[in-house]
C-alpha positions as CSV (number, residue, x, y, z in Angstrom):
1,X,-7.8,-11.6,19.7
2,X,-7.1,-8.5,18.2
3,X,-4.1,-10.0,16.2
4,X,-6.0,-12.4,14.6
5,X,-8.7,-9.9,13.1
6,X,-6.3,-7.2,11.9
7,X,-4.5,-10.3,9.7
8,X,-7.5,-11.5,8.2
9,X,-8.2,-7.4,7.5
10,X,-5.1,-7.5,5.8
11,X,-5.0,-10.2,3.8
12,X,-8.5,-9.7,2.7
13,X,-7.7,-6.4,1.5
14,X,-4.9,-7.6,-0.5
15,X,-6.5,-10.1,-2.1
16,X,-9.4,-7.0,-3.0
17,X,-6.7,-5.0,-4.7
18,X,-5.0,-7.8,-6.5
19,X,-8.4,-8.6,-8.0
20,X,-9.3,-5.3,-8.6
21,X,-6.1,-5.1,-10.7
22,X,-6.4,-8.0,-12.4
23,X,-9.9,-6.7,-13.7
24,X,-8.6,-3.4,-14.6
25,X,-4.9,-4.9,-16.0
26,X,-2.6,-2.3,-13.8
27,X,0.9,-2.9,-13.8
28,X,2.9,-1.4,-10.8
29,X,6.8,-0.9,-11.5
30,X,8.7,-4.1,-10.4
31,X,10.6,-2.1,-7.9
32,X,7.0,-0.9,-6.3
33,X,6.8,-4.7,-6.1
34,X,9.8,-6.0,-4.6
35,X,10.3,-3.1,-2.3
36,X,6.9,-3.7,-1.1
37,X,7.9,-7.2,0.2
38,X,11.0,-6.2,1.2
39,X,10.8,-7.3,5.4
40,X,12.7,-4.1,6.3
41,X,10.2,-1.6,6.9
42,X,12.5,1.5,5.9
43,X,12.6,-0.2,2.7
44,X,8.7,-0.1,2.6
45,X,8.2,3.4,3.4
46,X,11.1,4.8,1.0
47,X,9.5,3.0,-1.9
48,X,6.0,4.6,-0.7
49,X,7.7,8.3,-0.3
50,X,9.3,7.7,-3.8
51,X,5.6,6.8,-5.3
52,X,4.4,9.9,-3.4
53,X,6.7,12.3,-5.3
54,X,5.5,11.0,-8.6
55,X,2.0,9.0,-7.8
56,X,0.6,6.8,-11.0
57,X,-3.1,7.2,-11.9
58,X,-4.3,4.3,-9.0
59,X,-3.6,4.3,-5.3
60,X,-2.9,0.9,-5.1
61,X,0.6,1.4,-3.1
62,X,-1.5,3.5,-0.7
63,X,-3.6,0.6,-0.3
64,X,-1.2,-2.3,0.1
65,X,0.2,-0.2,2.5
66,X,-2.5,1.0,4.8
67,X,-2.1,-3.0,5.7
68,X,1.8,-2.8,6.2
69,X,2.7,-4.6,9.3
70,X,4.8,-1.8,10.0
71,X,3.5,1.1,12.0
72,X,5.0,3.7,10.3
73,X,4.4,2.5,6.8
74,X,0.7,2.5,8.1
75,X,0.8,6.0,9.4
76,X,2.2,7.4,6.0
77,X,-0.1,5.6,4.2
78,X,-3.1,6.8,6.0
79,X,-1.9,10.3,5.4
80,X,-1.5,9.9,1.6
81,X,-4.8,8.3,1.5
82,X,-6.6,11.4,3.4
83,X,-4.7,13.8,0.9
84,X,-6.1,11.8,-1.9
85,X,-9.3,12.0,-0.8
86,X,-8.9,16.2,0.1
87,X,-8.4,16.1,-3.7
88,X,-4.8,17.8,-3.4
């Protein structure tokens, strides 16, 4: 039952961040894009390392990935997300 609940997290959140940039008008790079729907999740979690070296003004790739199906992706996510919030 679990399963079920996380997926409806997930896709909830992604439809909150697509709206939210709609309303604001951010564009991600198309490679920030298409590597975040790449299925392999190395592919995933280079393209979030590479946004880490070099972050844009909004945390959206933090946020799509906090969701990743991937475990890993998640855990790098979540630990970009608490440095954001430490301030750096």
């Amino acid at each position: 039952m679990a399963q079920p609940a996380r997926a409806n997290l997930s896709q909830a959140t992604t439809t909150s961040v697509a709206q939210y940039n709609e309303r604001i008008q951010v564009q991600e790079p198309a490679w920030l894009t298409a590597a975040r729907e790449d299925p392999d999740p190395s592919v995933r979690l280079h393209a979030l390392e590479t946004w880490a070296q070099n972050p844009g003004e909004t945390l959206d790739p933090v946020t799509y990935a906090l969701v990743d199906p991937d475990e890993s992706v998640r855990t790098r996510a979540q630990a970009l997300w608490e440095e954001a919030l430490a301030g750096r």
